[in-house]
MIGU-52649 format. One record per residue (C-alpha): x, y, z; residue number from 0. Coordinates in pm, whole numbers. Example, Ala and Ser with C-alpha at 12.3 -4.5 7.8 and 13.67 -1.06 7.14 Angstrom:
REM MIGU-52649
1230;-450;780;0 .
1367;-106;714;1 .
//
This chain:
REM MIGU-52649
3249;1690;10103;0 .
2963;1853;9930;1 .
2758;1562;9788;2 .
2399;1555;9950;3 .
2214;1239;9881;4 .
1821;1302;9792;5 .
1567;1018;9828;6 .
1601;780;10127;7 .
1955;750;10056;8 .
2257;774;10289;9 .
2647;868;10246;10 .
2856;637;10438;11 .
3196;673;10523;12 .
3298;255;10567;13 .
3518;213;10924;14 .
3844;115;10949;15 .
4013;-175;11180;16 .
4216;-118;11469;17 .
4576;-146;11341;18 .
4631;-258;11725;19 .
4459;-527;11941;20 .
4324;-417;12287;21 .
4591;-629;12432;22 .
4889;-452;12224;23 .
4963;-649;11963;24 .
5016;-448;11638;25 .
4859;-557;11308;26 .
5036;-568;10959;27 .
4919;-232;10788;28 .
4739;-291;10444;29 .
4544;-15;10294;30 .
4185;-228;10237;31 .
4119;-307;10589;32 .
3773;-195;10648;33 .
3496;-325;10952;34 .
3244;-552;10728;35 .
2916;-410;10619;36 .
2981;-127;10888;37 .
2969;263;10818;38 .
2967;593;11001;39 .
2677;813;10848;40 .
2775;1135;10687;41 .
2470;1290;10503;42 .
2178;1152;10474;43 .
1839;1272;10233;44 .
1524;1248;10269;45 .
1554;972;10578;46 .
1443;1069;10963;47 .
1528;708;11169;48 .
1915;767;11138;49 .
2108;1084;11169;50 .
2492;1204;11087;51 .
2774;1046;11317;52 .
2578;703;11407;53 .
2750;397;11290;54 .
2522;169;11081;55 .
2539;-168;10965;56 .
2455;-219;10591;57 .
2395;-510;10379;58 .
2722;-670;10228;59 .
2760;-613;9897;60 .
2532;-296;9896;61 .
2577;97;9767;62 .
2752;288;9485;63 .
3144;327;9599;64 .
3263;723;9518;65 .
3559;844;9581;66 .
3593;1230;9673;67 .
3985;1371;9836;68 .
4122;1006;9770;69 .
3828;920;10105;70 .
3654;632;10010;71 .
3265;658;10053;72 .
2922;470;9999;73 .
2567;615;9901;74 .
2315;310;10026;75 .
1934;310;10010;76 .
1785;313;10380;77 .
1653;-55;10272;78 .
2021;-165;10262;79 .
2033;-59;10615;80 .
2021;-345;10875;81 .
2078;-183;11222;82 .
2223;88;11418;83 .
2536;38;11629;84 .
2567;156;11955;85 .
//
């Protein structure tokens, strides 16, 4: 991946469920199962509260969706950002 974003912008890679349940149970596969409005940061600009690897929650409906190797990704604006997971 060589896209950089520049401004307060981030590059998001969205999680993925579990396909299994802590307790076992294995879910149906589908290809468009993603975690809601939650991302692992990848790159980020010009931005110095977050850094790469922290999961962040975003606002839904939020970003420009690119596609680079058939991965999935999202550049958001740092205002899109609602909180860091832990």
């Amino acid at each position: 991946m060589n896209i950089k974003p520049i401004g307060k912008r981030l590059l998001v890679k969205p999680l993925k469920m579990e396909e299994k349940t802590s307790s076992g149970i294995i879910l149906p596969s589908s290809e468009n199962k993603t975690v809601p409005n939650m991302g692992e940061v990848v790159a980020i600009g010009a931005v110095d509260e977050i850094k790469t690897g922290e999961k962040i929650v975003y606002k839904k409906f939020s970003g420009t969706e690119i596609t680079d190797s058939e991965e999935k990704y999202l550049i958001l604006e740092m205002e899109d950002v609602l909180a860091v997971a832990e």
